[in-house]
C-alpha positions in Angstrom: 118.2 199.5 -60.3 120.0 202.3 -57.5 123.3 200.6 -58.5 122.9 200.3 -62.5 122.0 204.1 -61.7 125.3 204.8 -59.5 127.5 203.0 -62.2 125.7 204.8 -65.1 127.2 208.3 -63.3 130.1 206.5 -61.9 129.3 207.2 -58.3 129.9 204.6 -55.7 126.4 202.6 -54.7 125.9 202.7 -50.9 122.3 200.5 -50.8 119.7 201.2 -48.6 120.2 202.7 -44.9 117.5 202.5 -42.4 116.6 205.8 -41.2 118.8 207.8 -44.0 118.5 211.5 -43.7 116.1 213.2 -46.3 117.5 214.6 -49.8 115.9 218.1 -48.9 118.5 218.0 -45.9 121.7 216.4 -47.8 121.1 219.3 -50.2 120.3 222.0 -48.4 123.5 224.8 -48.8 124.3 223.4 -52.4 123.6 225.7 -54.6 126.8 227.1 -54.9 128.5 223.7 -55.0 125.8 223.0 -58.3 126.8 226.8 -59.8 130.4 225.2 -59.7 129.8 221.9 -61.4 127.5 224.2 -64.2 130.2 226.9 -64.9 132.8 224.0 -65.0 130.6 221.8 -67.3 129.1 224.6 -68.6 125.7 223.6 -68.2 122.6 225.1 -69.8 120.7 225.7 -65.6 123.1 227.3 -63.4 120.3 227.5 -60.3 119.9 224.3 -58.2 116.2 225.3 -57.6 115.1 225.3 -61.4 116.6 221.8 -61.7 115.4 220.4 -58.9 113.2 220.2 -55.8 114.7 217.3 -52.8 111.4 217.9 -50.6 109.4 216.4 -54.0 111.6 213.6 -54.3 112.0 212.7 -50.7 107.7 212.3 -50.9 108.0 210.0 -53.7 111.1 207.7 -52.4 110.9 208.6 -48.5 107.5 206.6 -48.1 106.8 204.0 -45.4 105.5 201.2 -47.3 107.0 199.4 -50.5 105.0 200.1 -53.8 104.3 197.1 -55.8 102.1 197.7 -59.4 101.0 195.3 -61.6 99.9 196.2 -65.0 98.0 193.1 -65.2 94.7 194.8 -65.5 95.8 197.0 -68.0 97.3 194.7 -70.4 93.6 193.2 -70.4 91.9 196.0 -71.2 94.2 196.5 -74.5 96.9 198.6 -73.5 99.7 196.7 -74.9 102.8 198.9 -75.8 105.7 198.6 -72.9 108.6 200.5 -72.1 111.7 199.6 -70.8 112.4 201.0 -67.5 116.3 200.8 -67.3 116.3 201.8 -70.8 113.8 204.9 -70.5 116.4 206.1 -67.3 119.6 206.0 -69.3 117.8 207.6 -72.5 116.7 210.5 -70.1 119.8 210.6 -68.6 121.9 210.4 -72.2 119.3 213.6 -73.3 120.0 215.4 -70.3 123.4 215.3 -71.3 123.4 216.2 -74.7 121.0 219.2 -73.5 123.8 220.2 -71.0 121.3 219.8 -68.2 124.0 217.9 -66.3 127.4 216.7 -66.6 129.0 214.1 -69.3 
């Protein structure tokens, strides 16, 4: 899904790297490089920090172990509606857009 997600914002995909650094590192400075890209764009959150927070996302992707689920169980117990997930991304992402939350 990373590179459907990298050709979505036309970025180049790079895969996984063992011991990457953390996202709360790669964007620590930015904020004026993200002020930029909103006054350019003119986007509706000029402040990095209101839009987003690395140290949050490097706990959810930076774990040790691979996550598998298995809705399974829930299916049996009657919950039946199912969501794309490639297509509940790209409708975020298209939103975010159209709200000017980040660039077209």
């Amino acid at each position: 899904m990373w590179k459907q997600i990298a050709e979505y914002f036309g970025v180049e995909y790079q895969g996984y790297a063992e011991n990457n650094k953390s996202l709360e590192e790669l964007m620590k400075g930015d904020e004026d490089k993200w002020q930029k890209i909103a006054d350019k764009y003119e986007l509706a959150e000029p402040k990095l920090d209101r839009l987003a927070s690395p140290w949050h996302t490097d706990l959810d992707l930076g774990r040790p172990i691979e996550v598998m689920t298995n809705m399974s169980k829930n299916r049996k117990l009657g919950f039946k509606e199912y969501q794309d997930t490639r297509e509940s991304f790209f409708r975020l992402f298209d939103e975010l857009k159209e709200q000017k939350i980040i660039p077209d």
